[in-house]
C-alpha positions as CSV (number, residue, x, y, z in Angstrom):
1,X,2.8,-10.1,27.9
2,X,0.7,-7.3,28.6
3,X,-1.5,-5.1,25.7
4,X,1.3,-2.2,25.9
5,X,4.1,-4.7,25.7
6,X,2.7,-6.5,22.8
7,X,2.6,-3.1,21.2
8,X,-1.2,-2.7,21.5
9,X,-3.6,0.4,22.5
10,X,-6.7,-0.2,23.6
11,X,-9.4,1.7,20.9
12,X,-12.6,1.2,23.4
13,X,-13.7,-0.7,26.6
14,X,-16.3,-3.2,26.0
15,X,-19.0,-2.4,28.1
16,X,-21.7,-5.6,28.3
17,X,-17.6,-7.6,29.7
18,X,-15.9,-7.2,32.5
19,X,-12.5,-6.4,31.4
20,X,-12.6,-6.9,27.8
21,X,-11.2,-4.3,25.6
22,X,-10.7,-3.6,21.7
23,X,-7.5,-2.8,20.8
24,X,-5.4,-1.4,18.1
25,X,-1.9,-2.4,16.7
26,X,0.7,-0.7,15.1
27,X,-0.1,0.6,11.6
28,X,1.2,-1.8,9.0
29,X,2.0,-4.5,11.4
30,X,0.7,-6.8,8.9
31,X,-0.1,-10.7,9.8
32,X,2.5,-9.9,12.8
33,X,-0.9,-9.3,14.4
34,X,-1.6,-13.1,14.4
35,X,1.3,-13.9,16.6
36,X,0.7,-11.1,18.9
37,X,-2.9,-12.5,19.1
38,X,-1.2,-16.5,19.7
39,X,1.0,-15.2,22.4
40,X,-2.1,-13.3,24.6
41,X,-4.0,-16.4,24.1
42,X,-1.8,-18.6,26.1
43,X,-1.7,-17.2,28.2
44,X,-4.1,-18.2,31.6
45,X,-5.8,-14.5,32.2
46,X,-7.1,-14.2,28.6
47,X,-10.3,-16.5,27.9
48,X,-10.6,-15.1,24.2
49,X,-8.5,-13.0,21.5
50,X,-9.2,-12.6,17.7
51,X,-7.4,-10.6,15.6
52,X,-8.8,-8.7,12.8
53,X,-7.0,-7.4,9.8
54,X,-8.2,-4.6,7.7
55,X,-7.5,-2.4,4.7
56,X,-7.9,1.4,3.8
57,X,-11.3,1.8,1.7
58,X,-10.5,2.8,-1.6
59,X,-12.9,4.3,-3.7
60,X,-14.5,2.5,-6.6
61,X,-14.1,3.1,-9.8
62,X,-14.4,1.5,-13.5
63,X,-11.3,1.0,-15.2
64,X,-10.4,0.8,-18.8
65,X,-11.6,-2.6,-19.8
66,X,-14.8,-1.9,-17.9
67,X,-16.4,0.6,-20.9
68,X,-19.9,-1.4,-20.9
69,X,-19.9,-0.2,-17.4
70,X,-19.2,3.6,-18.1
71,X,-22.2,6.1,-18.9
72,X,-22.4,5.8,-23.3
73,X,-24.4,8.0,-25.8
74,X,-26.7,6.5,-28.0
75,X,-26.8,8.4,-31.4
76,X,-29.2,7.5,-34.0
């Protein structure tokens, strides 16, 4: 199994490696990317692959039953 037959693109070249790469999977491929990541490392040309999943950054924001965190005027 190579990077483009497991469905992966490599993002950058890791310079301080010799052929070590980041790579990039599928969007919403989900925990798939865990078995992708067992099958590389079996295999004898690959010393090390650890897969990283990640979310969308969503802003923050106070919700309803957060009013003690929401700006409040004090009125004598």
């Amino acid at each position: 199994m190579t990077l483009r037959t497991a469905g992966l693109s490599i993002k950058q070249e890791v310079t301080y490696a010799t052929n070590a790469f980041f790579v990039e999977a599928p969007e919403g491929i989900g925990r798939k990317v865990f078995d992708i990541a067992q099958e590389l490392i079996q295999r004898d040309d690959v010393e090390y692959c650890h897969p990283n999943l990640s979310a969308p950054e969503r802003p923050r924001t106070s919700f309803a039953p957060q009013w003690h965190l929401k700006k409040t005027i004090l009125s004598v």
